[in-house]
C-alpha positions as CSV (number, residue, x, y, z in Angstrom):
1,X,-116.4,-88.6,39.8
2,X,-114.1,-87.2,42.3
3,X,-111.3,-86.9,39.9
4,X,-113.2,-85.3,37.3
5,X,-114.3,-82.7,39.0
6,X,-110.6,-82.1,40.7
7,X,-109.6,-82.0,37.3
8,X,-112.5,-79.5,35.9
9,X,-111.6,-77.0,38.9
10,X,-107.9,-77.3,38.4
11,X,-108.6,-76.2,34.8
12,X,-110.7,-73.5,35.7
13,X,-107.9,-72.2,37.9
14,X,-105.4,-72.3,35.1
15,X,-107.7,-70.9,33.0
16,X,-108.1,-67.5,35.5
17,X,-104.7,-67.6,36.2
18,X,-104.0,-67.1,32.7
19,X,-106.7,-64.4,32.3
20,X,-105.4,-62.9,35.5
21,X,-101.3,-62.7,33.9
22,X,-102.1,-62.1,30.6
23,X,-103.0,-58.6,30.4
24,X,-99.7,-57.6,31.7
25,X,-97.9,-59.8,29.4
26,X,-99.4,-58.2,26.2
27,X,-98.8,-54.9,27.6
28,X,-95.3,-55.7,28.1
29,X,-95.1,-57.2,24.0
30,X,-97.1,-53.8,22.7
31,X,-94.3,-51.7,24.7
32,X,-91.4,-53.5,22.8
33,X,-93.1,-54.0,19.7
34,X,-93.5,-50.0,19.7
35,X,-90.1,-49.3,20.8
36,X,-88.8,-51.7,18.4
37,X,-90.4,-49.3,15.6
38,X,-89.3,-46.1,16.8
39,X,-86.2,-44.7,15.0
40,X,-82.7,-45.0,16.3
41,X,-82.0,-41.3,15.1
42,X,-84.8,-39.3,14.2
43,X,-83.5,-35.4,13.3
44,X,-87.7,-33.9,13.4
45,X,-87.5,-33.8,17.0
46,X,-85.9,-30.1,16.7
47,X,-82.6,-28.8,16.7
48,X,-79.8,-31.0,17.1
49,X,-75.8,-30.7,16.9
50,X,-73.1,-32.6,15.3
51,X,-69.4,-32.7,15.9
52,X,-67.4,-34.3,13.3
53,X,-63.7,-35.0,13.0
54,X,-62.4,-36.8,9.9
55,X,-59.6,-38.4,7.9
56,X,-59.5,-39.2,4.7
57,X,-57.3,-38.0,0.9
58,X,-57.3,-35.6,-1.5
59,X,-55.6,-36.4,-4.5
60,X,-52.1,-38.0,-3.3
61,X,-52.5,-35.6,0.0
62,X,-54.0,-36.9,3.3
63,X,-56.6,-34.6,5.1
64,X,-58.2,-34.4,8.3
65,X,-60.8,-31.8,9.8
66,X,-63.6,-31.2,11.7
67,X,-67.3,-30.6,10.9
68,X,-69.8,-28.5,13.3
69,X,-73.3,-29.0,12.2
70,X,-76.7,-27.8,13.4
71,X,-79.7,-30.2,12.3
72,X,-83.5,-28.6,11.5
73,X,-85.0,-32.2,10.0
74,X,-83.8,-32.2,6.6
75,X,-82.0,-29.4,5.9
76,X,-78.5,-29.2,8.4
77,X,-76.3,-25.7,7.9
78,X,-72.4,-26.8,8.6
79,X,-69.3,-25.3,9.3
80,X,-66.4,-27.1,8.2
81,X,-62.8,-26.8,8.5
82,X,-59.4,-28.9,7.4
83,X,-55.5,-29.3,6.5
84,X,-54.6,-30.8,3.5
85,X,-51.0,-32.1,3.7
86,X,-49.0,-31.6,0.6
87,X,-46.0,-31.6,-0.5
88,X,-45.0,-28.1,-1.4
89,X,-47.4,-26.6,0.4
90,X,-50.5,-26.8,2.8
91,X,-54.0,-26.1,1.5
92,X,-56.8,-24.7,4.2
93,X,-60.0,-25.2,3.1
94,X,-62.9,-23.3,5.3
95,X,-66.2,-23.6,4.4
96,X,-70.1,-23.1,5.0
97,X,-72.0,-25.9,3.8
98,X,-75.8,-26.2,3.4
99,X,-76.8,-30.2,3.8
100,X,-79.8,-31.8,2.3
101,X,-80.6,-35.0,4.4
102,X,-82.3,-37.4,2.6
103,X,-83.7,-39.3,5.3
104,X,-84.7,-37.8,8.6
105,X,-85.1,-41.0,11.1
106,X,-83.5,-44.6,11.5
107,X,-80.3,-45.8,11.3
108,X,-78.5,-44.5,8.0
109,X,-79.2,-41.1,6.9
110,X,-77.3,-40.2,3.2
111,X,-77.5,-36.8,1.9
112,X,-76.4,-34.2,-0.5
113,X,-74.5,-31.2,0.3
114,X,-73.0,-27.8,-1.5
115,X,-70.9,-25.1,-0.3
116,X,-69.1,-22.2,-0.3
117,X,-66.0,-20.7,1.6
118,X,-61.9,-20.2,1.0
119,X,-59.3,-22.1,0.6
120,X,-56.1,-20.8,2.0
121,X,-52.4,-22.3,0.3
122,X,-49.8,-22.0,3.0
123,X,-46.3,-22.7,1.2
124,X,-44.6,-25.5,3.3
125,X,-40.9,-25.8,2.1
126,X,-40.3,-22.2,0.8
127,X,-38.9,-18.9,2.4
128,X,-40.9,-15.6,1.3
129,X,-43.8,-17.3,-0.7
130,X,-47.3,-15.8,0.4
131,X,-50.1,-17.7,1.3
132,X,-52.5,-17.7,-1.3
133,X,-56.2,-17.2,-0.5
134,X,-59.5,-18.0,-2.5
135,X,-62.7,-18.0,-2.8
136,X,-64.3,-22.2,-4.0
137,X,-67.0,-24.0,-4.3
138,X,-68.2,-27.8,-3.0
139,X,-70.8,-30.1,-3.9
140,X,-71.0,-33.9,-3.0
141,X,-72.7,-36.4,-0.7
142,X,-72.3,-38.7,1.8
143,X,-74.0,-40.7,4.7
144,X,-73.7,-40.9,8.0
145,X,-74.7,-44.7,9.6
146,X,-75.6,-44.5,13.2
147,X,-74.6,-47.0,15.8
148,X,-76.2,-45.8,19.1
149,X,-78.5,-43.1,19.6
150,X,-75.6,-40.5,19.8
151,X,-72.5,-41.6,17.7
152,X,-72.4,-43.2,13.8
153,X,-69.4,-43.2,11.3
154,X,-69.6,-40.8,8.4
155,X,-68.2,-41.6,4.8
156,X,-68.1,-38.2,2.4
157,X,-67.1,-37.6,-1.2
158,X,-66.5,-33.8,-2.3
159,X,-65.3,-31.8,-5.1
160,X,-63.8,-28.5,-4.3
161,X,-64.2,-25.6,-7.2
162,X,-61.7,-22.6,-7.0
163,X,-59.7,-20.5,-9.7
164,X,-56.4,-18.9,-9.2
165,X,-54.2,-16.5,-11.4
166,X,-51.4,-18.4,-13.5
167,X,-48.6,-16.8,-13.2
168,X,-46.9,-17.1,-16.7
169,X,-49.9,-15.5,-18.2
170,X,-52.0,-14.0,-15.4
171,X,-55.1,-15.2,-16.6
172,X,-57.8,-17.6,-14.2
173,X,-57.1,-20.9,-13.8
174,X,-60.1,-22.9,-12.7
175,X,-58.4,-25.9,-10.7
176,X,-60.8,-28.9,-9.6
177,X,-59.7,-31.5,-6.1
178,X,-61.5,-34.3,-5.4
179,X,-61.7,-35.5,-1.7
180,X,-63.0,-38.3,-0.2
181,X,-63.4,-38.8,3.8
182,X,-63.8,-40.6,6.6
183,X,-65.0,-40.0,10.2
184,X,-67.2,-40.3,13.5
185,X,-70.0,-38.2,13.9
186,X,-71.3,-37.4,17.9
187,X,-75.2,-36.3,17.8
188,X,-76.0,-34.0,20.8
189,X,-79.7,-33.6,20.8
């Protein structure tokens, strides 16, 4: 009798000891399980920056540049600049850029984008040539796939718009370039 009643106590003990020490331990669970659900990135929470530099080709030519952008959830306004490496000459494109983002929160965000801005041809092997400005268009899209909280890789494809004046017939020329980049993107909220 003795031992049944040790062990009926003992198991009431266990019992309010695991009453007592569960609480805590679901609270603990509910706090994970929500932070598990919250968003790695999430661009509602106001304005946020972006630097960007890149690499990447145009045509046979390499590129590289930087992008400065200013979030407001999903629409992003971006300045962007870059050097396209030729072989005759240099071309400069400079451009304002308003960015759809498709997705405001998580991990990957793609998006559209279109632009304006000029594109500057600096003659690289020539004495006397002019550099040739003017104005173009861009349209593309992209994504940029966050890692942490504050940096993710970007991956971009763009066409680039312009005309210039031919000069055997001095008439408008409307030239297309394709680019495609690649880069890091630092979010400073």
């Amino acid at each position: 009798m003795e031992d049944s009643a040790l062990t009926y106590r003992s198991r009431i003990l266990v019992i309010a000891l695991t009453l007592a020490i569960a609480p805590p331990l679901w609270a603990e669970q509910e706090k994970a399980a929500k932070e598990a659900e919250k968003p790695l990135v999430d661009l509602t929470k106001g304005v946020s920056f972006e630097i960007s530099p890149h690499t990447g080709f145009m045509g046979g030519s390499g590129t590289f540049g930087i992008r400065l952008a200013m979030n407001y959830g999903t629409f992003t306004f971006e300045l962007a600049g870059e050097q396209v490496i030729g072989k005759t000459a240099d071309l400069y494109p400079l451009s304002v850029n308003a960015v759809l983002n498709l997705s405001t929160s998580g991990q990957l965000i793609p998006y559209g984008t279109v632009g304006a801005g000029l594109m500057l041809t600096v003659p690289s092997n020539t004495i006397g040539d002019e550099t040739v400005s003017t104005l173009g268009l861009t349209f593309g899209g992209g994504a940029r796939y966050y890692l942490t909280d504050v940096f993710g890789l970007r991956l971009e494809g763009k066409q680039y718009i312009t005309s210039v004046k031919a000069d055997q017939d001095q008439q408008d020329e409307l030239l297309f370039f394709q680019e495609v980049s690649f880069g890091v993107t630092f979010l400073l909220q």
